[in-house]
C-alpha positions as CSV (number, residue, x, y, z in Angstrom):
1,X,0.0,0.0,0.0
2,X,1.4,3.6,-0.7
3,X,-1.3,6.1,0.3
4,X,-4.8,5.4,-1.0
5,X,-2.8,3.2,-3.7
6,X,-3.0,-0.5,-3.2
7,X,-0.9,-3.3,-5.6
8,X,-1.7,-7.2,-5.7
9,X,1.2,-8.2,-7.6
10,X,1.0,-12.0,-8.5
11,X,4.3,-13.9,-10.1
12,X,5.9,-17.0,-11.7
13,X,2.4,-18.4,-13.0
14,X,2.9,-21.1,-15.3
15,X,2.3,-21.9,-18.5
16,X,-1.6,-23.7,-19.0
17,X,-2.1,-25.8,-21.9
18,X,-5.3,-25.7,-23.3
19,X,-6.9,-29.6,-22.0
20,X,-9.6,-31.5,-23.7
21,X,-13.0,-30.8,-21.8
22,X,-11.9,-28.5,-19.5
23,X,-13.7,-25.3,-19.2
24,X,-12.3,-22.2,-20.4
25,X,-8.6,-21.1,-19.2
26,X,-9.8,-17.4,-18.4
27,X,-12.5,-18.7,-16.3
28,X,-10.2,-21.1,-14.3
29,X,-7.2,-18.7,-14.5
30,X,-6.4,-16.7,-10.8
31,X,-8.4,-13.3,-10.6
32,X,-8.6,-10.7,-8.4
33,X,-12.1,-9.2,-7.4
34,X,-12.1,-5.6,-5.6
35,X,-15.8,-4.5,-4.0
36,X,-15.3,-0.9,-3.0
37,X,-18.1,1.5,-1.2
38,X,-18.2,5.2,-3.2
39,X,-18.3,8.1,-0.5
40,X,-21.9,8.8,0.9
41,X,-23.9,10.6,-1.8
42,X,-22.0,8.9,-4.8
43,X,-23.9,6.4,-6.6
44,X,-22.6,6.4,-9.8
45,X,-20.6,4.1,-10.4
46,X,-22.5,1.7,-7.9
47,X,-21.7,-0.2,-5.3
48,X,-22.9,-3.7,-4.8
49,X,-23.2,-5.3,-1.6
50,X,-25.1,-8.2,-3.2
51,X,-26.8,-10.0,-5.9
52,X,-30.2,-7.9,-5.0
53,X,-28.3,-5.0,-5.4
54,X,-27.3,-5.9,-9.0
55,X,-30.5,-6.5,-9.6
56,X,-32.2,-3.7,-8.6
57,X,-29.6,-2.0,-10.9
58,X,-30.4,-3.7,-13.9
59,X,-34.4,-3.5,-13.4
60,X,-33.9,0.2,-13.4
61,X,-31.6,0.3,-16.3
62,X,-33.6,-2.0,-18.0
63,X,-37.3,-1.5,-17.3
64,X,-37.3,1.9,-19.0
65,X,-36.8,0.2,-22.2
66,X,-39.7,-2.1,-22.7
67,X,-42.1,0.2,-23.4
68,X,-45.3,-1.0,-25.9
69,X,-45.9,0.6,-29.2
70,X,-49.8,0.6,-30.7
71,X,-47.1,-1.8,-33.7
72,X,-46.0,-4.2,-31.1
73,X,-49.1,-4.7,-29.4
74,X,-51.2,-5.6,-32.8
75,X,-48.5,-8.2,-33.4
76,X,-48.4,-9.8,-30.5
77,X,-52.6,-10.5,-31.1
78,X,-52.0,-11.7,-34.4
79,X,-49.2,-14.3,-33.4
80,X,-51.2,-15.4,-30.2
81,X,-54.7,-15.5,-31.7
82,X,-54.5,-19.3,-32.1
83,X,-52.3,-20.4,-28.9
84,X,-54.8,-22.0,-26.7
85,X,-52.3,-22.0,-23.7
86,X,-50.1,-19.7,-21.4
87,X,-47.5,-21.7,-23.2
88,X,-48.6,-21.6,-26.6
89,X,-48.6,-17.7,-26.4
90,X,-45.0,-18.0,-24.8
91,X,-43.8,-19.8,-27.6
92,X,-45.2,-18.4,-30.5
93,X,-44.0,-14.5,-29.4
94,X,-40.3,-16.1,-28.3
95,X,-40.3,-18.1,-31.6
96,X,-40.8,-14.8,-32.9
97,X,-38.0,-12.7,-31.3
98,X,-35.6,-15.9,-32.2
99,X,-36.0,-14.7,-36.2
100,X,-34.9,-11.1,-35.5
101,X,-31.2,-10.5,-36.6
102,X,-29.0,-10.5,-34.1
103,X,-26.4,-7.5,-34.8
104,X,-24.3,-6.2,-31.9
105,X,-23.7,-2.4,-32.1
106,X,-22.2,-1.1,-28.5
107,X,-22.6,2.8,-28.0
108,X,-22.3,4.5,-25.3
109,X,-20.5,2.1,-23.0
110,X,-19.6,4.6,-20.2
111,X,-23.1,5.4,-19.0
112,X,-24.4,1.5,-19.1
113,X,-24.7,1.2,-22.8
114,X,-23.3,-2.2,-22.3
115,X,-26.4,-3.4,-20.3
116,X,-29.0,-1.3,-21.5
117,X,-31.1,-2.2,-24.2
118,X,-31.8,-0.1,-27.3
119,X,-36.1,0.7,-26.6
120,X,-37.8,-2.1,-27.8
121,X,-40.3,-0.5,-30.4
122,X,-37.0,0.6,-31.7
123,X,-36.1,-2.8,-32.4
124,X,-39.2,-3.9,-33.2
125,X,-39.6,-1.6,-35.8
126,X,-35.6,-2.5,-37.2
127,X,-36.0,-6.0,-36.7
128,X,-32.5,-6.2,-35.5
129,X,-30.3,-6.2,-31.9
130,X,-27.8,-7.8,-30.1
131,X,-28.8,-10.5,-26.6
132,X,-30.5,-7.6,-24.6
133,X,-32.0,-6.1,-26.9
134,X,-34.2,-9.6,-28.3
135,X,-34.6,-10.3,-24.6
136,X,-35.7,-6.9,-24.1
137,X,-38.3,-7.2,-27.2
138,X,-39.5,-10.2,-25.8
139,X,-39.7,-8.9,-22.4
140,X,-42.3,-6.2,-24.0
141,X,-44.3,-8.4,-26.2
142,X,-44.8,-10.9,-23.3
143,X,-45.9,-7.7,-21.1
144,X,-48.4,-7.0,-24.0
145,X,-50.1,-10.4,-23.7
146,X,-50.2,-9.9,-19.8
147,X,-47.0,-12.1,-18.8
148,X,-44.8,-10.9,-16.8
149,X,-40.8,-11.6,-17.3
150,X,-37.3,-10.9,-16.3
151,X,-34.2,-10.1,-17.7
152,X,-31.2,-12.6,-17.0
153,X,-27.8,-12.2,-17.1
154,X,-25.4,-15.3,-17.8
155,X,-22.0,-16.1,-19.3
156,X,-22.4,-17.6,-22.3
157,X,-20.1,-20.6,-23.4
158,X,-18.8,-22.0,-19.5
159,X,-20.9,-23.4,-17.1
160,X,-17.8,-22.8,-14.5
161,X,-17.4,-19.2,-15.4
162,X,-19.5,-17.3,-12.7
163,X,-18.1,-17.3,-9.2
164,X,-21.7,-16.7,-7.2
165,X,-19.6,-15.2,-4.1
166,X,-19.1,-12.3,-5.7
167,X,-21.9,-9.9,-7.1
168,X,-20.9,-8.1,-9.8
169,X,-22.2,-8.0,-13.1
170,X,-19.0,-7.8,-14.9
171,X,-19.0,-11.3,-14.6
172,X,-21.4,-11.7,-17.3
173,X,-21.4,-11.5,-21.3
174,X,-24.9,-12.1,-22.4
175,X,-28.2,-11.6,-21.7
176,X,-31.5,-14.4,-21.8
177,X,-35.3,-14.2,-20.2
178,X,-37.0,-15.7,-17.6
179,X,-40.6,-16.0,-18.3
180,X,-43.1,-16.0,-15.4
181,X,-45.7,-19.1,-15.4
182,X,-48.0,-20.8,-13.9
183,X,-48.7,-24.5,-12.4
184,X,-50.3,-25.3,-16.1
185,X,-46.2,-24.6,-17.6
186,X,-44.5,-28.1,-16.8
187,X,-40.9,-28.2,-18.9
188,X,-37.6,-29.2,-17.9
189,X,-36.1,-25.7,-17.6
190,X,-39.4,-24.2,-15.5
191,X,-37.0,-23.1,-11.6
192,X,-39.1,-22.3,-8.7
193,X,-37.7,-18.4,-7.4
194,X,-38.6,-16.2,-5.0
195,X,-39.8,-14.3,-8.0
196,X,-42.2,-16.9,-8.6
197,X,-41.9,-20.0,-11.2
198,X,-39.8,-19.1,-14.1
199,X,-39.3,-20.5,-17.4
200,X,-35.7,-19.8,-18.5
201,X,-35.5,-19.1,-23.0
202,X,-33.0,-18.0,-24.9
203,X,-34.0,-15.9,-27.7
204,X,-31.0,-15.5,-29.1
205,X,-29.9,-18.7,-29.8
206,X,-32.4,-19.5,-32.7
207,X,-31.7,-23.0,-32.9
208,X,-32.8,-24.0,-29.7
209,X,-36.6,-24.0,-29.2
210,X,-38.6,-22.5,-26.3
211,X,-38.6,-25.7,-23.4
212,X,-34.8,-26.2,-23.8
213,X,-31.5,-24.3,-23.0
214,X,-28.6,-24.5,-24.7
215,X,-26.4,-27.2,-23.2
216,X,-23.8,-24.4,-22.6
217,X,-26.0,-22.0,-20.3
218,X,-27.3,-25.4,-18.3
219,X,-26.3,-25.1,-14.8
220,X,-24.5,-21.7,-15.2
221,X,-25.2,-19.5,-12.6
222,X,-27.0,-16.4,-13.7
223,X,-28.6,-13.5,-12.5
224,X,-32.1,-12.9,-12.4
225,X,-32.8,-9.4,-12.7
226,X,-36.6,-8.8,-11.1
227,X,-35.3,-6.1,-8.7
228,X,-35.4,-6.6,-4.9
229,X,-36.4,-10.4,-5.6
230,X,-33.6,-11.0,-8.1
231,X,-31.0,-12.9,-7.3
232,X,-28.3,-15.5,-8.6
233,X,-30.1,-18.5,-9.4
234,X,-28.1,-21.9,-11.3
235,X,-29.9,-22.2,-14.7
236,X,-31.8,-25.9,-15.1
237,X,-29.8,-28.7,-16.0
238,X,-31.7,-30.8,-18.8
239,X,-31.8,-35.0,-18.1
240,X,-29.5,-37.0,-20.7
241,X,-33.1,-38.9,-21.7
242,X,-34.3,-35.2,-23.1
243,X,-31.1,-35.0,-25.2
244,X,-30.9,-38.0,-27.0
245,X,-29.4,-39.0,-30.8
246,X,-30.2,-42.2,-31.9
247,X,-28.6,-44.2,-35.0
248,X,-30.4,-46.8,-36.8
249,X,-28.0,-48.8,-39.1
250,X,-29.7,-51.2,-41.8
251,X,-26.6,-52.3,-43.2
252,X,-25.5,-55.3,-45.9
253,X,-21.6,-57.1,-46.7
254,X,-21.0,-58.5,-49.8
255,X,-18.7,-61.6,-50.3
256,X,-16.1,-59.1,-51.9
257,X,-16.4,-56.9,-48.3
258,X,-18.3,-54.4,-49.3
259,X,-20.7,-52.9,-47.4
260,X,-23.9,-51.0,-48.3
261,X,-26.0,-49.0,-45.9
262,X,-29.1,-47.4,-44.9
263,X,-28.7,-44.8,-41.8
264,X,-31.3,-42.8,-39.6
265,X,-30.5,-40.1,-37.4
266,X,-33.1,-39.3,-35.3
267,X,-31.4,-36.2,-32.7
268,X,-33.5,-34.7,-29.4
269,X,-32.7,-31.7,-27.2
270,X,-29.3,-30.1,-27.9
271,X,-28.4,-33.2,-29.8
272,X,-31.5,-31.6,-32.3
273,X,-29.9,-28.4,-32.2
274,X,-26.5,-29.8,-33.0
275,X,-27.8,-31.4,-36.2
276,X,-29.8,-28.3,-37.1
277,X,-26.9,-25.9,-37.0
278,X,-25.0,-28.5,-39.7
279,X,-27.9,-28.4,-42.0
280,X,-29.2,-24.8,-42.3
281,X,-25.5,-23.7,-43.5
282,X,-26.7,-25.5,-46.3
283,X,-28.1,-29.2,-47.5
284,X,-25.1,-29.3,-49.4
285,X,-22.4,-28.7,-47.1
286,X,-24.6,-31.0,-44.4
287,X,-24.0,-34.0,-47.0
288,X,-20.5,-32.9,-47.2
289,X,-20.4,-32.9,-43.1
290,X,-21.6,-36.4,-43.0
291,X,-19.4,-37.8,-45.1
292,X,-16.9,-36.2,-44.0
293,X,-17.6,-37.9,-40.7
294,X,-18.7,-41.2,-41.7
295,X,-15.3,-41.6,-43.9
296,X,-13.1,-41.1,-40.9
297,X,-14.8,-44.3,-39.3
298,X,-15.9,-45.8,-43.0
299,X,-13.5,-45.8,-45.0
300,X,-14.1,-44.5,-48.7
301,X,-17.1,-43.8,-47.8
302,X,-19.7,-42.3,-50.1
303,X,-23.5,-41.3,-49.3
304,X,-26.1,-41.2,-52.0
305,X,-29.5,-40.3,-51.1
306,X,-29.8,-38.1,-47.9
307,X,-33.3,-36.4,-47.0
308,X,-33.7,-34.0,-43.3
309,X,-36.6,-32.8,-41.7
310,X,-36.6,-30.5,-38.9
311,X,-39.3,-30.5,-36.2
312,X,-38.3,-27.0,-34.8
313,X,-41.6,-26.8,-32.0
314,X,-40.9,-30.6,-31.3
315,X,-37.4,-30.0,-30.9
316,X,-36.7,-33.1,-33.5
317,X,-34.2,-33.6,-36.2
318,X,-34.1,-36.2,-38.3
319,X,-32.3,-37.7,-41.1
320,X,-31.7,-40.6,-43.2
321,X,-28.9,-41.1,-45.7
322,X,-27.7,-44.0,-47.8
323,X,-24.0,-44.9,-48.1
324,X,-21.2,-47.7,-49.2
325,X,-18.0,-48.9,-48.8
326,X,-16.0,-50.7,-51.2
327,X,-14.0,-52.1,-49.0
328,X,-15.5,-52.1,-45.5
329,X,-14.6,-55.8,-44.5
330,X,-10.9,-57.0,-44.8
331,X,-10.3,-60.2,-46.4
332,X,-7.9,-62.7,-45.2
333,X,-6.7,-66.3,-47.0
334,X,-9.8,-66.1,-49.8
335,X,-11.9,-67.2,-47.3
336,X,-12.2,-65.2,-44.1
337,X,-14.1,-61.8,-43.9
338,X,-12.6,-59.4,-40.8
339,X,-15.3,-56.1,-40.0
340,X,-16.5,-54.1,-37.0
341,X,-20.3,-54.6,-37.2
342,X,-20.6,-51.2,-34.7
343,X,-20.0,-49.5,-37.6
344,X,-19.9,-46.1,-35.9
345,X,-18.8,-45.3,-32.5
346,X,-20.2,-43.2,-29.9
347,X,-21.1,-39.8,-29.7
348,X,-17.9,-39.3,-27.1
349,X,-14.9,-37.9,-27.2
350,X,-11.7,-39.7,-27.4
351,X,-9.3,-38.6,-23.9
352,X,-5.6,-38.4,-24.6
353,X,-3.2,-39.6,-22.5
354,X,-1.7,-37.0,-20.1
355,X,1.0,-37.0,-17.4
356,X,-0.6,-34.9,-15.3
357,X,-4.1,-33.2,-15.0
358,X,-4.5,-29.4,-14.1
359,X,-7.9,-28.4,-15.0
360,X,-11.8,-29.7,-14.0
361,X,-13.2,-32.6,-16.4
362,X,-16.5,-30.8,-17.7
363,X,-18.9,-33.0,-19.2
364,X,-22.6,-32.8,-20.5
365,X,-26.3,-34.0,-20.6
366,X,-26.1,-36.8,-23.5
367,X,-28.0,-40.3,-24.1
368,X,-26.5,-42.3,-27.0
369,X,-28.4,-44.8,-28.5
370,X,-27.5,-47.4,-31.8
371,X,-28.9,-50.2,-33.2
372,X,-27.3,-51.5,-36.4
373,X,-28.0,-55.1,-38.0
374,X,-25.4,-56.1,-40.8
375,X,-26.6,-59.0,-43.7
376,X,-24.4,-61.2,-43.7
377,X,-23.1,-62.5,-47.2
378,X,-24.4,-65.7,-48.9
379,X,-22.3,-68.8,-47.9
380,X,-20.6,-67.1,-44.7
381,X,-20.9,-68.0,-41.5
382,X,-20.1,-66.2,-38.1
383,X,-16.8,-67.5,-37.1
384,X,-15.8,-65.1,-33.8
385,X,-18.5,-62.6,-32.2
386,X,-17.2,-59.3,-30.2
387,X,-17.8,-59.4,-26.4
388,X,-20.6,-57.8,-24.4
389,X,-19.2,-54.8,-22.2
390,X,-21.1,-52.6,-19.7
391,X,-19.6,-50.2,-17.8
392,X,-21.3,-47.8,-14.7
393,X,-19.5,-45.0,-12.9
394,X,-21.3,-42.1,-11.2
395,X,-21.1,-39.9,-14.4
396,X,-21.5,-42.3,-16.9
397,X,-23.0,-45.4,-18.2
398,X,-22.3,-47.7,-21.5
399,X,-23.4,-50.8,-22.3
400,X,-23.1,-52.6,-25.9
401,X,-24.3,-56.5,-26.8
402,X,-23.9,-58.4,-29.3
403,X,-25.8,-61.1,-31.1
404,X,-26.8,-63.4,-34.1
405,X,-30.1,-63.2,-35.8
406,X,-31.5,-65.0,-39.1
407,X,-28.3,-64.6,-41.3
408,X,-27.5,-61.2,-39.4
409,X,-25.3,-59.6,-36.5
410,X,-27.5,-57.2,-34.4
411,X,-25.6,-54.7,-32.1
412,X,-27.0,-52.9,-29.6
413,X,-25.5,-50.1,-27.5
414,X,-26.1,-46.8,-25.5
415,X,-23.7,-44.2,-23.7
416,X,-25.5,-42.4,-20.9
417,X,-23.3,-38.9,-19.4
418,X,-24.6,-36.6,-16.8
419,X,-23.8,-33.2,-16.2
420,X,-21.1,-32.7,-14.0
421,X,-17.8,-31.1,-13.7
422,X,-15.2,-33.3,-12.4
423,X,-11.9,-32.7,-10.0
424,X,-8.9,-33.1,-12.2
425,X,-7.6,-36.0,-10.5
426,X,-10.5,-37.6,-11.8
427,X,-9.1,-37.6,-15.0
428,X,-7.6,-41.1,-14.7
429,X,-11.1,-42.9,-14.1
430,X,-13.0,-40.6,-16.8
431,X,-10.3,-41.4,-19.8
432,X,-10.3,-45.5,-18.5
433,X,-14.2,-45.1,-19.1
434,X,-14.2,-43.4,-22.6
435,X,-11.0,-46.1,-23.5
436,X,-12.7,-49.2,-22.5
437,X,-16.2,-47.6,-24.6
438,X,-14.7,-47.3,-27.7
439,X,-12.5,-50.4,-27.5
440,X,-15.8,-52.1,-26.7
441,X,-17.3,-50.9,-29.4
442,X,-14.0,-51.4,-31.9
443,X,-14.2,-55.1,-31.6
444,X,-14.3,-57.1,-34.5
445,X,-16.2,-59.8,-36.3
446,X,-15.0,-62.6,-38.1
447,X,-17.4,-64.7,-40.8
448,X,-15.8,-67.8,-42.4
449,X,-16.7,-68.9,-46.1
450,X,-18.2,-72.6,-45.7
């Protein structure tokens, strides 16, 4: 200290490598948080003493804003005129707000322009805005059709970021909605508040439909801005069976190893909004994704007929796709045929070996379900069949089985992870688990030519 001038000097920190499924360095990296009180009669800038304070902040900032235009209000009846529920009216208006453009312009960043939302007959009218100013839009039209919301602060991209000990709103970089409901609401990301039950959207993210949160905001702490009864609040955490992709495999070998396949991809949750961000770059470039991604586990790999259909409300994506490979079973002495009948592995990723582990394991919401049932050729016989594995830890489960039916091998297998962050010394039992999955599911089957 030298007068009213204080230094925190910190040294010698060491180099971080960036490490698979960790969160973000800067969120994990040693920070320094001052809370000062201004002199009595100085409120600007504030001082915080909590997370009510923030929020009473923000509400004020914020509430302003969200006035109603004669515009807004005539909308809002025409796009609820057919819902025939409190949820129906919620949807249809956020399902709205999701198709205005989202275009960031920051002005006037050293009297709150940073958190306060352009009026939201202004964007209404322009049909464009950054985070707060959709919420803010959707904030107004819901007031319109007599619901009540909230604006939310969050940090979007890591779950880990926000530290909830200390109430500042620096802490977040984006802005979602909490929607006020009643008993008749029932969805997985409804939280009970002191500021009554609350149904937590994102209308921003446009590919993730009201009833779901995108898997990057679930259990984030965030800030619920509803003045003296906001407070920080963790976001809902959506169950793995509510995010599910499932792979159907119809698939046929030839006595020259070749095999010919049928796949459908039917995706749920944020597995549904993974698939949909693929295919509305373009159905081209979504064929060129899949085989892309089937050729690193099929080799030479080439699709033919692919179709999609995207049940946005539903939160359903679905595809099916035709494919071959030349070459998929090795053949050994003229009379042997060598293939994995898995065909494709797990949604999962693939750990790499590390000396040592500095950083939290983060993992998310998933359910992983194949079938797949190969043909076997005319004249061949199953000589060896892969082993049945099942595994169970407390953040994951995987089981896989297989069997012989009428001329065919029938696999069967699902991967099960939960939500959870993980101490880095855990890092030895979570890349045992995600070894012994795919090597369960990289087993191979041998036919023998009678």
């Amino acid at each position: 200290m030298d007068g009213n001038t204080y230094t925190w000097t910190l040294k010698n920190l060491p180099f971080r490598e960036t490490e698979m499924g960790s969160p973000e360095l800067f969120g994990t990296s040693p920070m320094l948080a001052v809370d000062y009180q201004p002199p009595a009669g100085v409120n600007d800038p504030p001082a915080f003493k909590g997370w009510p304070d923030v929020s009473r902040w923000l509400t004020a900032i914020a509430e302003p804003q969200a006035e109603i235009t004669p515009e807004m209000a005539a909308k809002v009846r025409e796009l609820t005129a057919g819902a025939g529920t409190e949820y129906d009216k919620i949807r249809a208006l956020g399902h709205y707000v999701q198709k205005v453009r989202y275009v960031e312009i920051a002005m006037d960043l050293a009297h709150n322009g940073g958190v306060r939302p352009h009026p939201a007959g202004q964007v209404f009218t322009k049909q464009y805005g950054d985070c707060k100013d959709k919420a803010n839009l959707l904030r107004a039209m819901l007031k319109s059709a007599g619901i009540q919301s909230y604006p939310v602060l969050i940090y979007s991209g890591d779950r880990t970021f926000v530290k909830k000990e200390w109430a500042s709103p620096s802490q977040f970089n984006h802005m979602i909605l909490a929607v006020q409901v009643t008993d008749a609401t029932k969805t997985p990301t409804v939280l009970a508040t002191p500021a009554g039950r609350l149904l937590i959207f994102d209308p921003t993210d446009d590919k993730t439909p009201m009833g779901d949160l995108p898997y990057y905001e679930q259990g984030s702490y965030a800030l619920i801005c509803a003045g003296a009864k906001g407070d920080i609040a963790q976001m809902p955490v959506i169950a793995p069976d509510a995010n599910v992709l499932t792979k159907t495999i119809h698939a046929a070998l030839d006595p020259a190893g070749k095999l010919t396949a049928s796949l459908t991809i039917e995706s749920q949750g944020q597995a549904a909004r993974s698939e949909r961000r693929k295919h509305d770059v373009s159905p081209e470039q979504y064929k060129t994704e899949m085989e892309r991604s089937l050729d690193f586990y099929v080799k030479t790999a080439a699709i033919g007929r692919i179709e999609a259909h995207d049940a946005f409300e539903l939160n359903l994506f679905t595809a099916n796709l035709d494919f071959e490979s030349a070459n998929y079973a090795q053949i050994m002495q003229q009379r042997l045929l060598i293939f994995n009948p898995s065909i494709i592995p797990p949604a999962a990723r693939h750990y790499p070996t590390e000396q040592t582990r500095e950083q939290p394991i983060v993992l998310d919401s998933r359910l992983f379900r194949q079938r797949v049932s190969v043909k076997l050729p005319d004249g061949f016989t199953v000589d060896e069949m892969p082993a049945a594995f099942h595994a169970e830890t407390p953040f994951a489960k995987f089981s896989i089985a297989y069997r012989q039916e009428a001329g065919q091998i029938i696999v069967d297998e699902e991967l099960r992870t939960e939500a959870v962050t993980l101490p880095a010394s855990d890092y030895p039992k979570v890349k045992k688990f995600f070894d012994n999955v795919f090597g369960a599911n990289n087993q191979n089957a041998v036919l023998v030519k009678n």
